[in-house]
DSSP file (Angstrom, degrees, kcal/mol; ACC not computed):
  #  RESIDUE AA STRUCTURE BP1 BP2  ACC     N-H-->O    O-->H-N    N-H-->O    O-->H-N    TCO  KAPPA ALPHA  PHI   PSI    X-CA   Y-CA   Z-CA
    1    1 A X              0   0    0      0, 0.0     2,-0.3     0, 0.0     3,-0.0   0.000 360.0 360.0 360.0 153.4  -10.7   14.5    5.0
    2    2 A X        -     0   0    0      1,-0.1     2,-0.2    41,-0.1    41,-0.1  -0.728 360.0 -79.7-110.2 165.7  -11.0   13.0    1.8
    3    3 A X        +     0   0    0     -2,-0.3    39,-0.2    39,-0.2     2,-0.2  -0.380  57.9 165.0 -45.3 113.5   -8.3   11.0   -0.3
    4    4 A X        -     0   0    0     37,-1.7    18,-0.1    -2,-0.2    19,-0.0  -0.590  39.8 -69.3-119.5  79.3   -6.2   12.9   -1.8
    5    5 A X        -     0   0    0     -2,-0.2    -1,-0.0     1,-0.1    20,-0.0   0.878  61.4 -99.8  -3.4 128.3   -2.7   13.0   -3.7
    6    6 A X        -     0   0    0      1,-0.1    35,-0.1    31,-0.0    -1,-0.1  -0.244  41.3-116.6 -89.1 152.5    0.0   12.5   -1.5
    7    7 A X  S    S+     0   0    0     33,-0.3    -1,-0.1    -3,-0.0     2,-0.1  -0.307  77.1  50.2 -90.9-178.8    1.8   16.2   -0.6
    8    8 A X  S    S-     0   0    0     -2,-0.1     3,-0.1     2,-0.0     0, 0.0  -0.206 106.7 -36.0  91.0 167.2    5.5   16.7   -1.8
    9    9 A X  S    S-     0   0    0     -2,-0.1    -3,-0.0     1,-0.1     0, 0.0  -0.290  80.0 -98.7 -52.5 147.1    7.3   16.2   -5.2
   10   10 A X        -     0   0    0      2,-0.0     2,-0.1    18,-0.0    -1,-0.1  -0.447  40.1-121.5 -74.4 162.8    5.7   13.2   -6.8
   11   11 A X        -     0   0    0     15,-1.2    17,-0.2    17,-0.1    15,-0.1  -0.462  11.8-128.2 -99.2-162.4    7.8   10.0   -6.4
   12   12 A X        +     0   0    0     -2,-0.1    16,-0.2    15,-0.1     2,-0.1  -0.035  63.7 109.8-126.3  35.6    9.0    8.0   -9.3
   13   13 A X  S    S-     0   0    0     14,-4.4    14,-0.3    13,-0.3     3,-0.1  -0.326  76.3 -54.9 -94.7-177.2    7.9    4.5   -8.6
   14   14 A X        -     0   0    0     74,-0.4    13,-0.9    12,-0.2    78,-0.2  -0.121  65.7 -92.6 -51.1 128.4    5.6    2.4   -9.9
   15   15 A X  E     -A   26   0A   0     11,-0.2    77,-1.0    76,-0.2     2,-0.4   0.144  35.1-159.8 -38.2 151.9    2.0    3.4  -10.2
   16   16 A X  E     -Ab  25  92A   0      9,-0.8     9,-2.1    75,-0.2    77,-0.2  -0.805   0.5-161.8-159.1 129.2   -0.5    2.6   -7.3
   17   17 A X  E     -Ab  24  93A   0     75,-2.2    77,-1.1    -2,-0.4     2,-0.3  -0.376   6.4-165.5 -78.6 138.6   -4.1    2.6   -7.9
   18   18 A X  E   > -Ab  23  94A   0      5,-1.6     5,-1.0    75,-0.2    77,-0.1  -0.874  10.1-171.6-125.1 119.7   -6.2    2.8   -4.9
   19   19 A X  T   5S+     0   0    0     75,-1.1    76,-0.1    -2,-0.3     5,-0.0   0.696  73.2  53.3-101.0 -37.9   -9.3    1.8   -6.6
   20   20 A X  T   5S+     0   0    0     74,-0.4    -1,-0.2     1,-0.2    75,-0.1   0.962 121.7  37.2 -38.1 -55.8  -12.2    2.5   -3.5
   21   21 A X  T   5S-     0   0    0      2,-0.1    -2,-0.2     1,-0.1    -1,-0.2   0.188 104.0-132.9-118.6  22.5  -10.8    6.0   -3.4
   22   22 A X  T   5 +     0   0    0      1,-0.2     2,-0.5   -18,-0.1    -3,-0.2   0.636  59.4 116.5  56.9  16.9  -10.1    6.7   -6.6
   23   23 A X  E   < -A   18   0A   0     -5,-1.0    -5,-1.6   -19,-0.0     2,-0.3  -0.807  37.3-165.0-106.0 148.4   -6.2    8.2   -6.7
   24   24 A X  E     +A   17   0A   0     -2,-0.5     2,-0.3    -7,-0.2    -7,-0.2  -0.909  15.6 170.0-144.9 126.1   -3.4    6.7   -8.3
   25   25 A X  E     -A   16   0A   0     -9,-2.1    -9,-0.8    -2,-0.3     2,-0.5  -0.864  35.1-105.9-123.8 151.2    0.0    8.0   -7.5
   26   26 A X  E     -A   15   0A   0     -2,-0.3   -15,-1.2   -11,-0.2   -13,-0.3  -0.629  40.8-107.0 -92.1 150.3    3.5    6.9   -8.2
   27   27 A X        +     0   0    0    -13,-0.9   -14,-4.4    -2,-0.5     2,-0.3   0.166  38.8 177.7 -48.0 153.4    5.7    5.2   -5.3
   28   28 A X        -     0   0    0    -17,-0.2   -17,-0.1   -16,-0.2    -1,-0.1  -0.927  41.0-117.7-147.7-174.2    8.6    7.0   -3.7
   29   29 A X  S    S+     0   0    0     -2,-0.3    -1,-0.1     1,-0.2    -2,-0.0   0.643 103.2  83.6-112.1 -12.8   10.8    6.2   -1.1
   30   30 A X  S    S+     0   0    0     -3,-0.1     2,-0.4     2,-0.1    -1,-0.2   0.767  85.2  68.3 -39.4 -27.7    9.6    9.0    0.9
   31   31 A X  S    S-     0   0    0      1,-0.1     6,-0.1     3,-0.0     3,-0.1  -0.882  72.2-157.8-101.6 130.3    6.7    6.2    1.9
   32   32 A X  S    S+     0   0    0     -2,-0.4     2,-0.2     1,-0.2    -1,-0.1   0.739  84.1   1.8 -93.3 -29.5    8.8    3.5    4.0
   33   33 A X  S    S-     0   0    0     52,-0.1     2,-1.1    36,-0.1     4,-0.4  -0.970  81.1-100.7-155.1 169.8    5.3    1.1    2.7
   34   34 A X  S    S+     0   0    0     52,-2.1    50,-0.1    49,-0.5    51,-0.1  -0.399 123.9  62.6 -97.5  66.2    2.0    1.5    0.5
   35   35 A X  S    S+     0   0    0     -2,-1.1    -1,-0.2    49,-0.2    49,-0.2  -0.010 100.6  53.4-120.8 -25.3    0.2    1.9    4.3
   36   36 A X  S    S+     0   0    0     47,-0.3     4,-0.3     2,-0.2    -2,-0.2   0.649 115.4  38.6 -81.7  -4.4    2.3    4.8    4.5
   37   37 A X  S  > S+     0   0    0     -4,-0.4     4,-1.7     2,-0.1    -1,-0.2   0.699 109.2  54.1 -68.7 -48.5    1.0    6.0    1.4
   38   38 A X  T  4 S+     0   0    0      2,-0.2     5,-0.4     1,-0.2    -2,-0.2   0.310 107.1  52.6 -81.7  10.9   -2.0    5.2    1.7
   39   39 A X  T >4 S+     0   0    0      3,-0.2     3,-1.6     2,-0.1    -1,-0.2   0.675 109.5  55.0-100.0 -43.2   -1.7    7.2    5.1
   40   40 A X  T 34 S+     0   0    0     -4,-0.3   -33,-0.3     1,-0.3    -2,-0.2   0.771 107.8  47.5 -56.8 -32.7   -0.4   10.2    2.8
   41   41 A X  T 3< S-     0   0    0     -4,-1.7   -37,-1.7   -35,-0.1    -1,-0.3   0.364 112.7-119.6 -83.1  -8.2   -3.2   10.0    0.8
   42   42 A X    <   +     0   0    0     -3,-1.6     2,-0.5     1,-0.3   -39,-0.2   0.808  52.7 168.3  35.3  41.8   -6.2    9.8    4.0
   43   43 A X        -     0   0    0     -5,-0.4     2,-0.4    -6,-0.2    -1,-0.3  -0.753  47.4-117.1 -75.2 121.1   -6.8    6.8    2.4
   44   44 A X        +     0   0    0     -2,-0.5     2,-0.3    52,-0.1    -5,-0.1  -0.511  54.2 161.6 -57.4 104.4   -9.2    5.0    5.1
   45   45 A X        -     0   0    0     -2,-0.4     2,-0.4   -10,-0.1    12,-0.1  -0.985  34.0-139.5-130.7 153.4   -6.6    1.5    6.1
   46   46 A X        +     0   0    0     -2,-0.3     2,-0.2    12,-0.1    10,-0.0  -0.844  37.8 156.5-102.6 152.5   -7.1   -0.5    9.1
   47   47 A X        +     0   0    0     -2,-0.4    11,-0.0    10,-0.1     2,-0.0  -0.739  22.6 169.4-148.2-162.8   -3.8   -1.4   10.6
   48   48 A X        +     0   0    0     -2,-0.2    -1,-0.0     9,-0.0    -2,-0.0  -0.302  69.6  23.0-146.4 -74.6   -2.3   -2.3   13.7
   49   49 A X        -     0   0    0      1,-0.1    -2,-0.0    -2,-0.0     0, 0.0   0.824  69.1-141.6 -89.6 -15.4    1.3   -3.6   14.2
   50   50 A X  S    S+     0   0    0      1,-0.1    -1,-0.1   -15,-0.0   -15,-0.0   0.716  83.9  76.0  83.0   4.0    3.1   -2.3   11.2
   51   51 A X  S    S-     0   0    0     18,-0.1    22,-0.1    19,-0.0    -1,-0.1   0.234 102.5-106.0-112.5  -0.5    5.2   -5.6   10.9
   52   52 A X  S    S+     0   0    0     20,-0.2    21,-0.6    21,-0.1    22,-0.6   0.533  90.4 109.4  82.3  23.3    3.1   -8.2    9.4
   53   53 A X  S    S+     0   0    0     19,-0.1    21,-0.2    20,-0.1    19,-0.0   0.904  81.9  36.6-106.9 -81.7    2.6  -10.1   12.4
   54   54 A X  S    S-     0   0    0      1,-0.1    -1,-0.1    19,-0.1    -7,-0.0   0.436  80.4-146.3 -30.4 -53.0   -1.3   -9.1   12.9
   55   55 A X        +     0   0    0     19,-0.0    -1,-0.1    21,-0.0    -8,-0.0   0.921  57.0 129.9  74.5  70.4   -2.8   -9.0    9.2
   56   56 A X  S    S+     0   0    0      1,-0.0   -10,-0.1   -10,-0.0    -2,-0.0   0.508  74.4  49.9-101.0 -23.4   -5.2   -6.2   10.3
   57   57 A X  S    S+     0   0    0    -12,-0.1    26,-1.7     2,-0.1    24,-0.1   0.103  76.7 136.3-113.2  17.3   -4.0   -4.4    7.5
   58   58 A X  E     +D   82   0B   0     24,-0.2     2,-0.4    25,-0.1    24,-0.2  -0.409  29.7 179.2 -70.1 134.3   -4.5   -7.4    4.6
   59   59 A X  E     -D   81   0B   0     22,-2.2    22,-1.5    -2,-0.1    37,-0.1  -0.992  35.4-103.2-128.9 141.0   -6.2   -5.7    1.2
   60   60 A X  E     -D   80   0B   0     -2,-0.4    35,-1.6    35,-0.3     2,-1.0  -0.320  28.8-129.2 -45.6 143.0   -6.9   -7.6   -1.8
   61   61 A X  E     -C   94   0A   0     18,-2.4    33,-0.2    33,-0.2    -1,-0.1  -0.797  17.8-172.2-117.1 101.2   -4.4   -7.0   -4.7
   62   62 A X  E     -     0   0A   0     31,-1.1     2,-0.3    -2,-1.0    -1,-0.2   0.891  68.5 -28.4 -54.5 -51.5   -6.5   -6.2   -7.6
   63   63 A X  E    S+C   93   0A   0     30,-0.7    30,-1.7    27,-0.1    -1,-0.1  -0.915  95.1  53.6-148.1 174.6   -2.9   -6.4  -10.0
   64   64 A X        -     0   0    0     28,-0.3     2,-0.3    -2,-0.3    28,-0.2   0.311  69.1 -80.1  79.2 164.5    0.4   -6.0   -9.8
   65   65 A X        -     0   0    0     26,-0.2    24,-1.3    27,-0.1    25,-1.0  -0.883  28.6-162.0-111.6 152.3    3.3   -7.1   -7.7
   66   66 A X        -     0   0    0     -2,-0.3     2,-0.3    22,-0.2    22,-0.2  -0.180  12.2-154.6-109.6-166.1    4.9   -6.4   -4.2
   67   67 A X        -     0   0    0     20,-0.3     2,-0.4    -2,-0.1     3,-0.1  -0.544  26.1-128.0-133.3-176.2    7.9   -6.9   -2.6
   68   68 A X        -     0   0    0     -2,-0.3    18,-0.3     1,-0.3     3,-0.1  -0.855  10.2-161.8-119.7 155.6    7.8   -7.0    1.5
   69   69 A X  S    S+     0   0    0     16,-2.5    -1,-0.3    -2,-0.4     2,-0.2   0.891  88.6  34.2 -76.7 -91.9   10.2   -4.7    3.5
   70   70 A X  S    S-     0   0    0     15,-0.4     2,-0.5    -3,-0.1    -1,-0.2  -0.482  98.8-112.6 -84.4 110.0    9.7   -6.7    6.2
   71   71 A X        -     0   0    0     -2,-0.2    -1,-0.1    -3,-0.1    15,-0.1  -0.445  31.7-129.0 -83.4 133.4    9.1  -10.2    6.2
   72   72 A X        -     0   0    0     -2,-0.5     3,-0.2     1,-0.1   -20,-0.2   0.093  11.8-133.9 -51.3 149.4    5.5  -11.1    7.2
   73   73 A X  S    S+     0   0    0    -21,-0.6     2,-0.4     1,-0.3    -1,-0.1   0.989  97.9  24.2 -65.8 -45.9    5.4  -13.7    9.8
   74   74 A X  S    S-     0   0    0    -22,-0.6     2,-0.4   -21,-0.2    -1,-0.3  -0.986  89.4-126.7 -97.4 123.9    2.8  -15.4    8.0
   75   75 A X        -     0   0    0     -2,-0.4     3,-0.1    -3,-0.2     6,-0.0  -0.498  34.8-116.9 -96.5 127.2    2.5  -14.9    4.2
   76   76 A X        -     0   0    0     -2,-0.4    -1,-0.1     3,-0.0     3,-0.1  -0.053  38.9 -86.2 -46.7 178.2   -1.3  -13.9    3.4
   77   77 A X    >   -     0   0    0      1,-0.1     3,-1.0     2,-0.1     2,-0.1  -0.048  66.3 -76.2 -79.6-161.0   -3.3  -16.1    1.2
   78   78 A X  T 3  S+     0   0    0      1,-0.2    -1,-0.1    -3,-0.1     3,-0.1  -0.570 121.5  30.3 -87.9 167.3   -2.8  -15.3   -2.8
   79   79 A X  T 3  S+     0   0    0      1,-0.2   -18,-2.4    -2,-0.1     2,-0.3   0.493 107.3  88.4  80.7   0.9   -4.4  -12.3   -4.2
   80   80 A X  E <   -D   60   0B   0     -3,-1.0     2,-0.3   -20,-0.3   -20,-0.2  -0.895  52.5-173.8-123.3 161.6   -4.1  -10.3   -0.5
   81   81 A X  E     -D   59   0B   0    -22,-1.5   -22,-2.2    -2,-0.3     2,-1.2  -0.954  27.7-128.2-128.6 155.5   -1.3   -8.3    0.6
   82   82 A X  E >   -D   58   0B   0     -2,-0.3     3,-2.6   -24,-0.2     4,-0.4  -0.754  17.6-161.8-122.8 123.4   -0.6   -6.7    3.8
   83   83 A X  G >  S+     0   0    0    -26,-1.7     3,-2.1    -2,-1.2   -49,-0.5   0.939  73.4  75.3 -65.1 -34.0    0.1   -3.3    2.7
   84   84 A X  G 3  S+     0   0    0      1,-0.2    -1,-0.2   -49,-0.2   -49,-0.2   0.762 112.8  26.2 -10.5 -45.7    2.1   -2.2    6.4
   85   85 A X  G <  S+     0   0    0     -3,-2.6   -16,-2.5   -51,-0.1   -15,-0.4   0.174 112.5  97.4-132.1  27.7    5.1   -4.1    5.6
   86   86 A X    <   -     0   0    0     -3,-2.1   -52,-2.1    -4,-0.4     2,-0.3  -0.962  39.7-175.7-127.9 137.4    4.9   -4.0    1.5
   87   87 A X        -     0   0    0     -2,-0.2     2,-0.4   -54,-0.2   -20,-0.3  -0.991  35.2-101.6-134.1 114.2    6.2   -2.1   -1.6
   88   88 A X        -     0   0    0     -2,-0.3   -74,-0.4   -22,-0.2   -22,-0.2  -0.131  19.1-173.3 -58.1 110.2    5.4   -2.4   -5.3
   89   89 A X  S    S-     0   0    0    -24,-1.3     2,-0.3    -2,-0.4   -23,-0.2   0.856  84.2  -5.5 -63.8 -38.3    7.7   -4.1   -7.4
   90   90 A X  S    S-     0   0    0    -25,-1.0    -1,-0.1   -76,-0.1   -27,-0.1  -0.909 111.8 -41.8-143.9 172.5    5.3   -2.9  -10.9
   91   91 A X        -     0   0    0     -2,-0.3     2,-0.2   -27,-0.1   -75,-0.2  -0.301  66.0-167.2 -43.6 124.5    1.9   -1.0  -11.0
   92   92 A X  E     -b   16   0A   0    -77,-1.0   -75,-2.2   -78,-0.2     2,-0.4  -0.807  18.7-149.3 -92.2 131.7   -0.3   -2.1   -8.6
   93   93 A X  E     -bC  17  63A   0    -30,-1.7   -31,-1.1    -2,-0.2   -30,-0.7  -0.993  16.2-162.3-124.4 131.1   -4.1   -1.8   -7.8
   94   94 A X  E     -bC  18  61A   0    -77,-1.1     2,-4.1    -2,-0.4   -75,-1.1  -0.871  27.3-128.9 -93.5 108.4   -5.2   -1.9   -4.4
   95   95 A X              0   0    0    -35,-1.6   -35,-0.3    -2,-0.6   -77,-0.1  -0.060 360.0 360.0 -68.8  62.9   -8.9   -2.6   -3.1
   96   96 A X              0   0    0     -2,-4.1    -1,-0.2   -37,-0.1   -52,-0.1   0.048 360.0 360.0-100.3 360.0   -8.3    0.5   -1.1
């Protein structure tokens, strides 16, 4: 399936760009993280544990900043995020 706009009312957070696959949508809270967006979207993400513990799911973060839900065990290096356990604090672009 290809990427597409996530289904439901749009939400009314901060943009995020997924820059690979070429949508940008705004957050909601319907998405618990932007992997669960990016899940809404078929946006291709490798992932594994959903807690930060693994960093299977680390993407570069082209701009903006995030918040974590969940605090990683280990914080990626700067300029990566691990999108599983993370939420955008302003517009965001993701190398996604």
């Amino acid at each position: 399936m290809r990427p597409h706009q996530p289904s439901g009312p749009p939400g009314d957070g901060p943009l995020i760009t997924f820059a690979r696959s070429g949508i940008t949508t705004p957050g909601s809270p319907a998405h618990a993280s932007l992997l669960d967006l990016a899940e809404a979207c078929d946006i291709p993400t490798r992932w594994s544990c959903r807690t930060g513990v693994c960093h299977t799911c680390i993407t570069h973060l082209v701009s903006g900043d995030i918040t974590y839900t969940i605090q990683p065990l280990e914080r990626p290096e700067a300029g990566t995020v691990l999108v599983c356990c993370s939420n955008p604090t302003t517009e965001v672009v993701l190398d996604l």
